[in-house]
C-alpha positions as CSV (number, residue, x, y, z in Angstrom):
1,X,155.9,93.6,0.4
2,X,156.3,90.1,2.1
3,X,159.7,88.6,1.9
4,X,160.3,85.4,2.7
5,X,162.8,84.4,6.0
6,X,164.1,81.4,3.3
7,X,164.7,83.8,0.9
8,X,166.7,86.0,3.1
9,X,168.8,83.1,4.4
10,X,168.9,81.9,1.0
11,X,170.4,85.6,-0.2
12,X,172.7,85.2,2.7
13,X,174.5,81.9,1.5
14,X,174.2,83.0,-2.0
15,X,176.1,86.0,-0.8
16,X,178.9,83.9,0.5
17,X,179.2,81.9,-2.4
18,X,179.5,84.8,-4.5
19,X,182.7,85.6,-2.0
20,X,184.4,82.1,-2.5
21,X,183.7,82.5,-6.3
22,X,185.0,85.6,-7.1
23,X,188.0,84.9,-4.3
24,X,188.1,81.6,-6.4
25,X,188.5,83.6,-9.7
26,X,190.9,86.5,-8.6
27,X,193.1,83.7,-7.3
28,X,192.8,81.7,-10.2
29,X,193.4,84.8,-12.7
30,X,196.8,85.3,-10.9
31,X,199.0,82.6,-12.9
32,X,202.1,82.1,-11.6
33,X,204.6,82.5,-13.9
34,X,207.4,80.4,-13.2
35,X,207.4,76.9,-12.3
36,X,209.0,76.0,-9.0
37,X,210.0,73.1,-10.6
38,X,212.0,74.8,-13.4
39,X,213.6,76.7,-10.4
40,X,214.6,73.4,-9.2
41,X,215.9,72.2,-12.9
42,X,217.8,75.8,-13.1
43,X,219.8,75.1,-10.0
44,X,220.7,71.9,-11.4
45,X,221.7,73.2,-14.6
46,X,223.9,75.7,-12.4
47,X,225.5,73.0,-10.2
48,X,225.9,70.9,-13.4
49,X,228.0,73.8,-15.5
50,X,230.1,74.2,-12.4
51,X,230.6,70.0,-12.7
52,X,231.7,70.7,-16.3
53,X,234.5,72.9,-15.5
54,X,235.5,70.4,-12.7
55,X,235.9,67.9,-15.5
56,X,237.6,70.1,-18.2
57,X,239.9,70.9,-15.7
58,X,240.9,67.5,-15.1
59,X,240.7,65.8,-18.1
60,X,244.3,66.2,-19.2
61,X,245.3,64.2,-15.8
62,X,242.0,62.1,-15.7
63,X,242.0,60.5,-18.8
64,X,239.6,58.2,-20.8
65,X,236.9,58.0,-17.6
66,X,236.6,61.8,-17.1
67,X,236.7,62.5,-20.4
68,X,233.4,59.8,-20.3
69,X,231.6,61.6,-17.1
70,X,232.4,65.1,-19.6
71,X,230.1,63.5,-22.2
72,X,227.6,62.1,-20.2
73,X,227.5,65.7,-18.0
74,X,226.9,67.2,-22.0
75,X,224.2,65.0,-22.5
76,X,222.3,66.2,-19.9
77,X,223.1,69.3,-19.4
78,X,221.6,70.0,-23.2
79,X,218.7,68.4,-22.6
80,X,217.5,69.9,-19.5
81,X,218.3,73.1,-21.1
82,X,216.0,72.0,-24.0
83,X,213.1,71.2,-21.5
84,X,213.4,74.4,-20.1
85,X,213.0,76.3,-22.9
86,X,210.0,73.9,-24.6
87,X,209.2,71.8,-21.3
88,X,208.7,68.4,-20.5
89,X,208.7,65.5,-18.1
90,X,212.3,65.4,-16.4
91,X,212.8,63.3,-13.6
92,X,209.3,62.7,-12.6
93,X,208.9,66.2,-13.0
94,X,207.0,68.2,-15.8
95,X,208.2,71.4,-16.4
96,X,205.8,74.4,-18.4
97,X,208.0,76.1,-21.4
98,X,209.7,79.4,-20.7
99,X,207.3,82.6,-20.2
100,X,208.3,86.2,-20.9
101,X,210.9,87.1,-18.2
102,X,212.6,83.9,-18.0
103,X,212.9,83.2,-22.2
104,X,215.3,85.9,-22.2
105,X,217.7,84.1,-19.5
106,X,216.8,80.8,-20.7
107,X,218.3,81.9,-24.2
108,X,221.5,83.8,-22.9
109,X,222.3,80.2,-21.3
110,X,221.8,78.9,-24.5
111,X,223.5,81.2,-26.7
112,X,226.8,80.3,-24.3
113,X,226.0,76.7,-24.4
114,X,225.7,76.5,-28.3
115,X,229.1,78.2,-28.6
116,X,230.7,75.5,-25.8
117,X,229.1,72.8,-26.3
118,X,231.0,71.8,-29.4
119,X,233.9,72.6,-28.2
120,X,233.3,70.1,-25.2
121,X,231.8,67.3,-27.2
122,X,235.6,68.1,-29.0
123,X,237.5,67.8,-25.9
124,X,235.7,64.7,-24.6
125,X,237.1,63.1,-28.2
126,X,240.8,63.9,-27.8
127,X,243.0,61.7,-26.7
128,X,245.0,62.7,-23.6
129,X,248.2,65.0,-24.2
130,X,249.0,68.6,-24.7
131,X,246.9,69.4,-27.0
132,X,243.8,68.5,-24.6
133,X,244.9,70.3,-21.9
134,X,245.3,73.1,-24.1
135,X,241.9,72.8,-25.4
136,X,240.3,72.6,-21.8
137,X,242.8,75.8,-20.7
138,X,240.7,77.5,-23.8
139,X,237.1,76.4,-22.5
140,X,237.3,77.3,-18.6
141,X,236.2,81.5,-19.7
142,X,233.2,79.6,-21.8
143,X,232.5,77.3,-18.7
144,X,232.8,80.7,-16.6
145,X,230.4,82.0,-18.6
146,X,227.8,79.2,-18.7
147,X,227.9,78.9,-14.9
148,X,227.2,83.4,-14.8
149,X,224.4,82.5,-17.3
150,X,223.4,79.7,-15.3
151,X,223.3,81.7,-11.8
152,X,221.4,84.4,-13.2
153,X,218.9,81.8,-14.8
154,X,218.4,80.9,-11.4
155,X,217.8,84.4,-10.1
156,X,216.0,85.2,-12.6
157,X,213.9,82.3,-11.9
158,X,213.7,82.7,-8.1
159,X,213.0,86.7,-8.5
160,X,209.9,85.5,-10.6
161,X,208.6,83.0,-7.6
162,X,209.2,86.0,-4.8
163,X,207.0,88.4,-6.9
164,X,204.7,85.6,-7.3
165,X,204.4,84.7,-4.0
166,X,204.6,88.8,-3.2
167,X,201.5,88.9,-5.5
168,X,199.7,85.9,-4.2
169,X,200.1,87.0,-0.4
170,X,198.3,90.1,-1.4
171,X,195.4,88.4,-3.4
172,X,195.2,86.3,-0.5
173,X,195.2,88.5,2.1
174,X,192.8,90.6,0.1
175,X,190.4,87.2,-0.4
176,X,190.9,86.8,3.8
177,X,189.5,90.7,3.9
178,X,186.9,90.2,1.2
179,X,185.7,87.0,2.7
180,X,186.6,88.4,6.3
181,X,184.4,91.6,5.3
182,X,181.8,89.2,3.9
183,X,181.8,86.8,7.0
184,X,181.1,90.5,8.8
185,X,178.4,91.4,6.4
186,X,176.6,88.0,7.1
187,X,176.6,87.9,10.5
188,X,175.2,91.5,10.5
189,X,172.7,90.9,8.9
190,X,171.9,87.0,10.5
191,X,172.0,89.4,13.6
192,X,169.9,92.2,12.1
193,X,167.1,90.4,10.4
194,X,167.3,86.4,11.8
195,X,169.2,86.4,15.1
196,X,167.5,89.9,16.6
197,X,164.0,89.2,15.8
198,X,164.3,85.5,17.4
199,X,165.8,87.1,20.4
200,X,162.6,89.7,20.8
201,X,160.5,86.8,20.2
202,X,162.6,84.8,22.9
203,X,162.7,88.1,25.1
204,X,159.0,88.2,25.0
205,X,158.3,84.6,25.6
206,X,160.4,84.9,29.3
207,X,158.3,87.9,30.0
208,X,154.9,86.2,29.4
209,X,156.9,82.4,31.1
210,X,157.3,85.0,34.3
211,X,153.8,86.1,34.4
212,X,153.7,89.4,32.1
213,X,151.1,88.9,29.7
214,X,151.2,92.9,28.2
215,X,154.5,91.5,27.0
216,X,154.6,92.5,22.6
217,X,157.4,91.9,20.1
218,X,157.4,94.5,17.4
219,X,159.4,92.8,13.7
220,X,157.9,95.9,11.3
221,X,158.8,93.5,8.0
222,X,156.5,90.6,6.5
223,X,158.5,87.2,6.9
224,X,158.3,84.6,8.5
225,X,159.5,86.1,11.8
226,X,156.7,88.7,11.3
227,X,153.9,86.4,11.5
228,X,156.0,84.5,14.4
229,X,155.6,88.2,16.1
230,X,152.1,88.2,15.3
231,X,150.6,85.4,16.4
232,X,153.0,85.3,19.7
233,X,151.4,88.7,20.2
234,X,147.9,87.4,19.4
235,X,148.3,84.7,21.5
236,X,149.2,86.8,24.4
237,X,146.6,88.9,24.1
238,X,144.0,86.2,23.9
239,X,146.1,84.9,26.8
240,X,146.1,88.4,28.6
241,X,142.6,88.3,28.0
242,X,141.6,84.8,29.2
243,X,143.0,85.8,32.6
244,X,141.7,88.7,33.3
245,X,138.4,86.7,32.5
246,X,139.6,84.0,34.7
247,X,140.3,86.5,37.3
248,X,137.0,88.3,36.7
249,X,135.5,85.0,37.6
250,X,137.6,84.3,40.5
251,X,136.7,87.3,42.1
252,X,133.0,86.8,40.8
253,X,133.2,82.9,42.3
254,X,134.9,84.6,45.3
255,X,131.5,87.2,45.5
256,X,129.3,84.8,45.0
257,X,131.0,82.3,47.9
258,X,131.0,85.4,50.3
259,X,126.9,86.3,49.6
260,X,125.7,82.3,50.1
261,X,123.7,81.5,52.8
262,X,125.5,78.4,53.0
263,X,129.0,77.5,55.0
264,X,131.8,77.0,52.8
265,X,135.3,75.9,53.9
266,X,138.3,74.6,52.0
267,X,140.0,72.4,54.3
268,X,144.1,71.0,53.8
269,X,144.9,67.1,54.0
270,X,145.5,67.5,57.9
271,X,141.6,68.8,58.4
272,X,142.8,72.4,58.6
273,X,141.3,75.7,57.6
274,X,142.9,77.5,54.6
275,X,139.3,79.6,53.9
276,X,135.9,80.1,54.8
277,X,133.0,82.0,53.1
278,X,131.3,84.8,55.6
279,X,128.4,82.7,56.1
280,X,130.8,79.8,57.7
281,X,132.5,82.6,59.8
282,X,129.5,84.1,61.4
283,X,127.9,80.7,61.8
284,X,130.0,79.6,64.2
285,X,131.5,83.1,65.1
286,X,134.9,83.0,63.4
287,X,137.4,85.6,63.0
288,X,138.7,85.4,59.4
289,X,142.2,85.9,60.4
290,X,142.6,84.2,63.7
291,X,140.3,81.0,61.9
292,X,142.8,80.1,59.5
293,X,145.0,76.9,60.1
294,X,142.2,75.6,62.9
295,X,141.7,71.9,63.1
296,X,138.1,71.3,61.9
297,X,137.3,69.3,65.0
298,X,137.9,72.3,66.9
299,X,135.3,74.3,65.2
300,X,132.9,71.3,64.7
301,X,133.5,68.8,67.5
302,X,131.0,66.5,65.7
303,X,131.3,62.7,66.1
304,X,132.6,60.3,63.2
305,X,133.1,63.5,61.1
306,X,136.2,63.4,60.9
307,X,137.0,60.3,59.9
308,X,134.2,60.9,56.8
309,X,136.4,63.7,55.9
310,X,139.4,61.7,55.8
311,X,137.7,58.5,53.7
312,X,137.0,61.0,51.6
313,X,140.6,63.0,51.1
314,X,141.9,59.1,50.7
315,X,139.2,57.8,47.9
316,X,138.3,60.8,46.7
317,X,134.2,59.7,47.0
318,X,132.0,63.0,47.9
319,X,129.2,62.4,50.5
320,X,126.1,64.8,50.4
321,X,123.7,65.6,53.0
322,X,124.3,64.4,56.2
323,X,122.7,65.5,59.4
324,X,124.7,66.0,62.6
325,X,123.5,67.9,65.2
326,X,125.8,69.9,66.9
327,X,125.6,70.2,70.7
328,X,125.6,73.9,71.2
329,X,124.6,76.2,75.7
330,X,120.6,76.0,74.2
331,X,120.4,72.5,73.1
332,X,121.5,71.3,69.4
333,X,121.8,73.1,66.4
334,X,120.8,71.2,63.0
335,X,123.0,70.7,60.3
336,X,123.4,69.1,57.2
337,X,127.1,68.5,55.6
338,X,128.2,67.9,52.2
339,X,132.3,67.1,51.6
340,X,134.2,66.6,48.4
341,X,138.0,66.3,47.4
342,X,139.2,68.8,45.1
343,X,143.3,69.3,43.8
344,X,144.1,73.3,43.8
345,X,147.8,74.1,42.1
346,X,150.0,75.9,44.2
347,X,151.4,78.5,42.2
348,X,155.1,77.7,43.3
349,X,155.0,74.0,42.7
350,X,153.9,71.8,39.6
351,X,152.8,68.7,41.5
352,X,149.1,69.8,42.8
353,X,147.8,69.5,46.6
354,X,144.7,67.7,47.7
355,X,142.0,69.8,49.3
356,X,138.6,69.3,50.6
357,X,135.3,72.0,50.1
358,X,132.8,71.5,52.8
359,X,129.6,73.0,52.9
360,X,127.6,73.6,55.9
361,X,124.1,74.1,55.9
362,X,122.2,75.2,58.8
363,X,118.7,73.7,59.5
364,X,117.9,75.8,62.2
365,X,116.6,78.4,59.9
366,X,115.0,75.8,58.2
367,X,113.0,74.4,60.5
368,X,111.6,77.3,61.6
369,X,110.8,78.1,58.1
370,X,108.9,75.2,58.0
371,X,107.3,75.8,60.7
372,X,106.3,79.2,59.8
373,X,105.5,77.4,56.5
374,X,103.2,74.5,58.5
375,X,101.2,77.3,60.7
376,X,100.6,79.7,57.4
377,X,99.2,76.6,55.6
378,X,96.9,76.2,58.9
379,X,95.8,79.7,59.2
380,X,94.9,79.0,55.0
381,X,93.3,76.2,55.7
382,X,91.6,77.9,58.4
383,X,91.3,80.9,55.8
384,X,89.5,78.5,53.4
385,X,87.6,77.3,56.0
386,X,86.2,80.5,57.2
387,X,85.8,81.1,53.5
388,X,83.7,78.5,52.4
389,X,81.4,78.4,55.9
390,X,80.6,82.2,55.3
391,X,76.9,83.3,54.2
392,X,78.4,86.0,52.6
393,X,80.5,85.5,49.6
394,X,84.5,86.3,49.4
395,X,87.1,87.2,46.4
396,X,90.4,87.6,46.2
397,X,91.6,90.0,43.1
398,X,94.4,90.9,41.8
399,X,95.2,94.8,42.5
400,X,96.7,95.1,39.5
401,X,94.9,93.1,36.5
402,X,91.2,93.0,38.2
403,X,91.6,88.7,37.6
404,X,89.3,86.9,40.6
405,X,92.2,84.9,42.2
406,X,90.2,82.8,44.5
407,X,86.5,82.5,45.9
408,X,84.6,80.4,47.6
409,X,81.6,78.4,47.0
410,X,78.9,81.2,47.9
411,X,80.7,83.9,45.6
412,X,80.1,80.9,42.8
413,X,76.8,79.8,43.3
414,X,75.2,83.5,43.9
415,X,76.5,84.3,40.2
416,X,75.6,80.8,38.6
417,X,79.3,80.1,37.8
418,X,81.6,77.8,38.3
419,X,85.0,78.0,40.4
420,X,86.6,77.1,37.1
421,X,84.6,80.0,35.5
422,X,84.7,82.2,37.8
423,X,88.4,82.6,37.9
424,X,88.1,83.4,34.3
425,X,86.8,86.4,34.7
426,X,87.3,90.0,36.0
427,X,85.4,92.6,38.1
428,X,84.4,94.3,35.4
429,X,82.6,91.6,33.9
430,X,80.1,90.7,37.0
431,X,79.5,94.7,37.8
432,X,78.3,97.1,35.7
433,X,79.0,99.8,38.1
434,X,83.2,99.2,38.3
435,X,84.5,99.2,35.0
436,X,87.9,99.4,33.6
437,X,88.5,103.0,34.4
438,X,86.9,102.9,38.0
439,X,88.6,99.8,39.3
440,X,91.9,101.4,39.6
441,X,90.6,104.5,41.2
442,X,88.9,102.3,44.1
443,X,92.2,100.5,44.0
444,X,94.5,103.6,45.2
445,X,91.5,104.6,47.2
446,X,91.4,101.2,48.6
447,X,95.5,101.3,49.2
448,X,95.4,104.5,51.1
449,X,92.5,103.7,53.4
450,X,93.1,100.0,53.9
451,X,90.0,99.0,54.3
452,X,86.4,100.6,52.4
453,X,82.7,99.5,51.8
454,X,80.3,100.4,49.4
455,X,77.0,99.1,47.5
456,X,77.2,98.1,44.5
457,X,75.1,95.8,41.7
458,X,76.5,92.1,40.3
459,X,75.6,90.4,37.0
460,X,74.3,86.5,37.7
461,X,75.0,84.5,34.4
462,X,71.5,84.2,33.3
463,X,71.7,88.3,32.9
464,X,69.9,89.6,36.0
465,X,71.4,91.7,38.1
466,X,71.0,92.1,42.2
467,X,72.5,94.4,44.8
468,X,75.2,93.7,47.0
469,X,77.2,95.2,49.8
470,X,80.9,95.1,48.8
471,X,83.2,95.4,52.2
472,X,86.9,95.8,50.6
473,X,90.4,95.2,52.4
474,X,93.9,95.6,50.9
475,X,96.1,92.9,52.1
476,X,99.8,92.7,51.4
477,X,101.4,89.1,51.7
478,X,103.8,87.3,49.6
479,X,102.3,90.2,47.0
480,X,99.1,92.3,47.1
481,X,95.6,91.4,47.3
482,X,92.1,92.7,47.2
483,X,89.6,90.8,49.7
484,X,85.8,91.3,48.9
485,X,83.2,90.0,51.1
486,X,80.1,90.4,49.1
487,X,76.6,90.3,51.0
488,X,73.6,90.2,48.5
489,X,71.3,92.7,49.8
490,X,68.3,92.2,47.8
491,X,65.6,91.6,50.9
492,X,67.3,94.5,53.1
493,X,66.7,96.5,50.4
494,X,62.7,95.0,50.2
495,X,62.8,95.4,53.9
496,X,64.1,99.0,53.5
497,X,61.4,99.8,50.5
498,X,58.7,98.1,52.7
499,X,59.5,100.4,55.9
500,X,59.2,103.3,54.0
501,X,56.5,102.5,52.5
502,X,55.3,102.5,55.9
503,X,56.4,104.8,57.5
504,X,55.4,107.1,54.4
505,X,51.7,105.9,55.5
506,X,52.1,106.5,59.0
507,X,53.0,110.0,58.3
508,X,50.1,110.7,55.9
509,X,47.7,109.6,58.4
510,X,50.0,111.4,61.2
511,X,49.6,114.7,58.8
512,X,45.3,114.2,59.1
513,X,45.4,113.7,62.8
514,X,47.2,116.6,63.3
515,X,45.3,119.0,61.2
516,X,41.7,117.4,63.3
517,X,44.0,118.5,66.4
518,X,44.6,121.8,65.0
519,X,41.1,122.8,64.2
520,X,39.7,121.8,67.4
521,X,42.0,123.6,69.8
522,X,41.2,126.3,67.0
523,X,37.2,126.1,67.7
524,X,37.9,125.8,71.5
525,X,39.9,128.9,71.2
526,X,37.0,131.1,69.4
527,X,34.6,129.5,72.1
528,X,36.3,131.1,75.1
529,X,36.8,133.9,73.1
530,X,33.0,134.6,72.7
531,X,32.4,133.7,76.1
532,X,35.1,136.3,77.7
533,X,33.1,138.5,75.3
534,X,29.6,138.2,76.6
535,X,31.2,138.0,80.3
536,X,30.8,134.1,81.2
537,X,33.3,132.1,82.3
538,X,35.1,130.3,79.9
539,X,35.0,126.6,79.4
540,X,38.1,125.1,78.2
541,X,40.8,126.7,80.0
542,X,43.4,123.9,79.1
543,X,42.9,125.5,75.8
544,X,44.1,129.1,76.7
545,X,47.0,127.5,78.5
546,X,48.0,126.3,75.0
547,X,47.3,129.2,73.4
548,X,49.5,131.3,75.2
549,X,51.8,128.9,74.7
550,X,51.5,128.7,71.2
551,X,51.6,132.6,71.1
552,X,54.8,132.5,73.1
553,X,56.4,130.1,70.7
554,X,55.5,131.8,67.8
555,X,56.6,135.4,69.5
């Protein structure tokens, strides 16, 4: 369940309120029974007995004026009597009627003073002589008596105030621990649910200010504070995160600076080295430790360069491109140089420090490139040439797809196509002999070999087909080729049919020759024969010669 952190502060105050209420009412609920000032009017009541026994002892000697002081001293002794036992303003003063406790004294003062007072009022109306002093002789145990009544009035009264004030120091004291206890109770738990999680929070927040980003605040509950936790963890996280991506990239910018071809330096507002990329280092043969704080002049001692650099550390305006050559034992070494101002923070200071990226490019490579580039576009050209002069015609296809990538003019014109047209199409589609399934056999034949030749037959457009003589090469460039030179054979191949028919009639005629041969040498044979028989010479002895050679060969 959610709580709310108002509603706990809110509980909190309400809690102390409830304190000063109910110390409020318990102090309240403890009346105090006795008026001070009635303590005060007591005293005077005691003083003023003690005054009237002064008076009725002198009044026989004092005469007419004491006898006047005695009456007025009556007067108001029975009426502040009367306003302590029904209350009333006195002097400025108001006084509450007697309570239980203090009735009782009150009346004992008044059951004296009823019996006396008569007898005073009496005494203040004779007229001086023995009888007066006899009557005032009588009143002195009365007066005695008033003034007992009167002092314990006044203890009774003062008892009353010390119990009072006995009983009100304890409520008191027992408010100070109730609201002491309560003071306690609130700052626990400002501490325990307020104070506590704002110190976590705070806690955390110094961790993350000094660079710990796993920093977390666990507040288990669901107020405000809570969700405070929450998104200050969140945001850490995200935080946490962001800089390990921000490191990833670093180190990834750092990579990607160390595999460039190019020469990258940051450079300080003096011209001095702080960093170079491996391609900057091996350019001009650096070592990456002992390079660091070098003046750039001493690495490229090129003129008006540094002065560029500075114009542009001062106004902050990038230049792009220049060429310098650098004087180096062979002659001069190309390069082109691109500067711009950039402001890195130092991560001990807020203010941030200028600094200047160079890149150094150098053309060396280029040029030969280009070079290269210039003498492979002649040997093409030369290529083409060759190409388009030949009687014979040449193809380039693709090993892979069987696509005609290139011909010239007498590969065309043999087929009826055009160049445009020709390119169109694949091998299969001019012979009949290599189709889909061969090609690729002749193809890894070709790429083991190197280098084949075979006959073959090619479609024209019009339909009719012709033989050809198809010397193949495998060439591997910027990727791999097929070269065909293609020779159309058609009057070899008359030639051919003609020479055999030829010779085919020579050796018919060669075949009747021979066999007149044969049966003449035969007939020459049988003649000698018969003539060794009937005992004459012979007459072809050439012939016998051959015979026995003939015998010979055949044995």
């Amino acid at each position: 369940m959610r709580s709310s952190l108002a509603w706990r502060i809110g509980l909190l105050l309400a809690g102390l309120w409830c304190g000063a209420v109910i110390s409020f009412l318990v102090f309240n609920s403890l009346r105090v029974e006795t008026d001070p000032t009635a303590i005060t009017l007591a005293g005077r009541q005691m003083g003023l007995a003690g005054e009237l026994g002064q008076l009725a002892d002198s009044t026989a000697w004092e005469r007419e004026g004491d006898r006047a002081r005695l009456r007025e001293r009556v007067a108001t002794f029975d009426s502040r009597l009367t306003v302590l036992e029904q209350g009333g303003e006195i002097d400025g003063d108001h006084i509450q009627p007697t309570r239980d406790g203090v009735a009782e004294a009150v009346a004992g003062v008044r059951a004296v003073w009823n019996d006396l007072r008569p007898r005073l009022v009496i005494a203040g109306r004779q007229p001086a002589g023995p009888e007066l002093e006899r009557t005032c002789r009588d009143l002195a145990p009365a007066i005695k008596a008033l003034q007992m009544k009167s002092d314990e009035l006044t203890r009774t009264l003062e008892g009353q105030i010390r119990a009072a004030r006995l009983r009100i120091g304890w409520v008191l004291a027992a408010v100070a621990g109730t609201s002491l206890a309560l003071l306690l109770l609130g700052l626990w738990y400002a501490r325990r649910f307020i104070v506590r999680p704002i110190l976590l929070i705070d806690g955390a927040a110094k961790r993350v200010r000094d660079g710990d980003f796993s920093a977390r605040v666990q507040v288990p509950r669901g107020d405000e504070l809570s969700s405070l936790a929450q998104t200050f963890n969140e945001m850490a996280a995200k935080t946490q995160d962001l800089l390990v991506a921000m490191e990833l990239r670093r180190k990834h910018t750092e990579t990607l600076s160390e595999s460039l071809p190019l020469g990258t330096a940051l450079l300080d507002h003096d011209l001095n080295l702080l960093r170079a990329n491996r391609s900057f280092r091996e350019m001009f043969e650096l070592d990456e430790l002992d390079s660091t704080g070098r003046p750039i002049q001493a690495i490229l001692p090129l003129t008006g360069l540094a002065g560029r650099l500075r114009a542009v550390m001062e106004n902050g305006e990038a230049f792009r491109g220049l060429r310098f050559d650098l004087p180096i034992p062979s002659g001069v070494r190309p390069l082109r140089i691109t500067a711009a101002g950039t402001r890195l923070a130092e991560e001990e200071e807020e203010e941030e420090e200028a600094r200047l990226l160079l890149v150094v490019e150098d053309l060396s490579a280029e040029q030969r490139l280009q070079a290269e580039a210039q003498a492979a576009q002649e040997r093409l050209a030369l290529f083409r040439s060759l190409m388009e002069q030949s009687d014979d015609g040449v193809e380039v296809v693709d090993p892979e797809t069987a696509r005609f990538l290139d011909a010239n003019e007498k590969a065309c014109a043999e087929l009826g196509y055009t160049r445009e047209e020709f390119l169109a199409l694949i091998v299969p589609d001019i012979d009949p002999i290599v189709d889909k399934s061969v090609f690729p056999k002749i193809v890894a034949e070709l790429r083991e070999s190197g280098s084949m030749m075979l006959e073959s037959l090619q479609h024209r457009k019009d339909g009719t087909t012709f033989p050809v003589e198809v010397s193949l090469g495998y060439v591997r460039l910027d990727r791999d080729y097929v070269i065909a030179i293609v020779r159309d054979v058609t009057e070899r191949k008359r030639a051919q049919e003609e020479n055999l028919r030829r010779l085919d009639e020579l050796q018919r005629w060669q075949s009747v020759m021979l066999d007149r041969e044969d049966r003449n040498m035969k007939l020459k044979r049988e003649v000698n024969e018969l003539l060794r028989r009937l005992g004459e010479p012979i007459r072809y002895p050439s012939q016998e010669e051959a015979g026995e050679g003939t015998t010979t060969g055949e044995a």
